[in-house]
N, C-alpha and C positions, 0 to 999 in steps of 0.2 A: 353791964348796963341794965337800971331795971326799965322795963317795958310793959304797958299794956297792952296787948295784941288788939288791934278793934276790929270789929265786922262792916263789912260792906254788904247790903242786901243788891243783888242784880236786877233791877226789873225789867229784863229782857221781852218786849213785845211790842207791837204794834199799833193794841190797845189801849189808845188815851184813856178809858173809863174805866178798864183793868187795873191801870198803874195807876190811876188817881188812886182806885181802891187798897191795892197792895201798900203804897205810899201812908197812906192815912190808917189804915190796919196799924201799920209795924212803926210808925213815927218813934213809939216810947223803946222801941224793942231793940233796935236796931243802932249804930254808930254814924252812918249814913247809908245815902243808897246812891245806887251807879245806875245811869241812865247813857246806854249806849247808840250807836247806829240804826239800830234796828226803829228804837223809838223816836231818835231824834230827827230820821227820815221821814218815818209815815207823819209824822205828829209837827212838827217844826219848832222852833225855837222858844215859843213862846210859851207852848205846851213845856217845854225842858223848864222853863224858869215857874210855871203856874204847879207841877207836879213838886219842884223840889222848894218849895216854902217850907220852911218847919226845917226843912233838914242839911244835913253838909249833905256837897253833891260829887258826887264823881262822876266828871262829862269825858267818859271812854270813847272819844273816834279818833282814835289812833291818826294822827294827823303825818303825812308822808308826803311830802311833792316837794319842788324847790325850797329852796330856805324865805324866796321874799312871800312866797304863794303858802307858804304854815304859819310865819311872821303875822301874816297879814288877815288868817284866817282867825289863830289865837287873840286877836286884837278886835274881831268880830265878836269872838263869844264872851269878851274882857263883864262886858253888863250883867253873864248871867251869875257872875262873881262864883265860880265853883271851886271846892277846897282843895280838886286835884284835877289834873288836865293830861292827856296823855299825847304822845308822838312816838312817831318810831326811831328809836337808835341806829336803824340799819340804816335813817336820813342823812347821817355823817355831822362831823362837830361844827360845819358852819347853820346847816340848818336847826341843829340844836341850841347853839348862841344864838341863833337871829331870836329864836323860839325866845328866851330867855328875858333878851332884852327887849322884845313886843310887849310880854306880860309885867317887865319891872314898868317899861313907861304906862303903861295903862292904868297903873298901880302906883301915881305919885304921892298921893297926900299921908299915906304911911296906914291906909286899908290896907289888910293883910291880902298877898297876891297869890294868885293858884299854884300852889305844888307844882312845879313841872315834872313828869314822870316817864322816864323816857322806855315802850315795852321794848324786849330784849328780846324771846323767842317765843312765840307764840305757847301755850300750854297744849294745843293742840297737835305742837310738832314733834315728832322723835330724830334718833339718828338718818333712819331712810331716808324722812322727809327732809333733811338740811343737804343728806346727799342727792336728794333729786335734785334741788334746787343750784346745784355746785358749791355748798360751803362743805369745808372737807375738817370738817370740826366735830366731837362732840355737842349735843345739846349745850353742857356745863359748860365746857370749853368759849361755846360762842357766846351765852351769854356774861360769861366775866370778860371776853374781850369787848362786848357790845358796852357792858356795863361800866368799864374804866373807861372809854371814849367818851359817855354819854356824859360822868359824872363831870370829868375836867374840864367838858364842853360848857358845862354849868346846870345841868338836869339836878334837879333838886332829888329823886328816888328814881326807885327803878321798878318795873315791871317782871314779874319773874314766875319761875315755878318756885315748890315749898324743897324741889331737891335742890337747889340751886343755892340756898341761901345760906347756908354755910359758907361757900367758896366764894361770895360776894360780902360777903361779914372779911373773911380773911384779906382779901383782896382790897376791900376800900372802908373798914371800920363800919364803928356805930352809926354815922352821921346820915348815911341816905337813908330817906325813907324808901321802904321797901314793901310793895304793892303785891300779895299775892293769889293771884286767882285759881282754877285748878282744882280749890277746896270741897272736900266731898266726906260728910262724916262718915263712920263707920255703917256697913247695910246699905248705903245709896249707891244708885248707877253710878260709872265713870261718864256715860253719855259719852261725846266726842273728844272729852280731853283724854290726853295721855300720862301725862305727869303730875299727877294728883296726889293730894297727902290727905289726913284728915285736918282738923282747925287745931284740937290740942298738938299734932306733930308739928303744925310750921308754927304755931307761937311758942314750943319749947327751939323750933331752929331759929327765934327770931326775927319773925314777920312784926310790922309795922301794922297792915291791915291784912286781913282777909277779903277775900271775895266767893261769897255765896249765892249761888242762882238759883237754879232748878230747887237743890234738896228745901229750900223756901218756899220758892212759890210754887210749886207744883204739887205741897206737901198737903195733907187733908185739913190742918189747921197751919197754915203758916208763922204766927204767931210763935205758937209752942215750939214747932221747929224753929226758929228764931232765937228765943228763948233758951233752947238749948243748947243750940251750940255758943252762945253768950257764958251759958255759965259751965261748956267743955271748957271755952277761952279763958275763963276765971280760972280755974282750975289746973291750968296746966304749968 
């Protein structure tokens, strides 16, 4: 299957007047950008809808609690119309259906409805960390078990690292979109993730989007770093 791998820019921060700025820098540069917890905490909702004008939005807060209490939540954020939405898999298939059917009804007159994206193991986590926690799994392992729960549950893509995506291509085909963050080109920190590839490795394994943070915005021109890994992404 041919694929263009796209870019997600991270705007990880607090500052509304940062991210306005990063936002409107990188509008032409970029595929969308992702607006997480961090921002969507200090800043509030209306700040999430005023920053992402101009652009597809990725509204990453992993949404995790009961199935009517995610339901219910996703049906909150239905206005800021964003192109992808995430939850946890590790919520289980009722709260993943409820998930599902919150965003079709929100979505009646044939508006195109958020991606549901359901993450799978944090990119932050290794083996230790999955054994502290009592899963006695492989990284891989859990997230192609998280992964085929999530999908049949009705999760439109999935969350993942760029090692992962092979065994999730084999496992449930072409058809999900596949979300993956972790991304770090060549020469940049790992920072706190663990499972990291660069952008040309996970769009030769088949990623749908990327997710770039840091080596963006933290970069001395963001723009150019932007930029380039845009056209690693051509290119691979």
């Amino acid at each position: 299957m041919l694929r263009r791998t796209k870019l997600i820019a991270a705007l990880d921060t607090a500052s509304r007047s940062q991210t306005l700025h990063w936002a409107e820098k990188l509008k032409d540069d970029v595929d969308a950008i992702k607006l997480g917890l961090e921002f969507t905490y200090a800043c509030g909702l209306d700040a999430v809808k005023t920053v992402s004008e101009g652009h597809k939005l990725f509204l990453d807060l992993k949404l995790h609690d009961i199935p009517h209490t995610v339901a219910s939540g996703l049906s909150a954020l239905a206005p800021l119309r964003p192109a992808l939405t995430t939850i946890h898999a590790s919520g289980g298939t009722e709260m993943i259906a409820r998930s599902r059917e919150a965003l079709e009804r929100a979505f009646p007159d044939g508006t195109e409805r958020p991606k549901l994206l359901a993450v799978t193991v944090l990119t932050s986590m290794n083996a230790a960390g999955l054994q502290e926690i009592g899963v006695d799994a492989t990284p891989q392992e859990q997230v192609v078990r998280l992964g085929k729960l999530a999908i049949r549950a009705g999760a439109d893509g999935l969350v993942c690292s760029a090692h992962e995506i092979a065994s999730l291509r084999d496992a449930l085909g072409d058809a999900p979109v596949l979300v993956v963050p972790g991304i770090r080109p060549a020469g940049t920190a790992s920072d706190d993730q663990k499972r990291i590839m660069t952008p040309a490795q996970a769009a030769r394994a088949g990623a749908d989007w990327v997710v770039v943070g840091r080596p963006i915005t933290k970069a001395a021109d963001p723009v150019q770093a932007a930029r380039a890994i845009m056209d690693e992404l051509a290119g691979a």
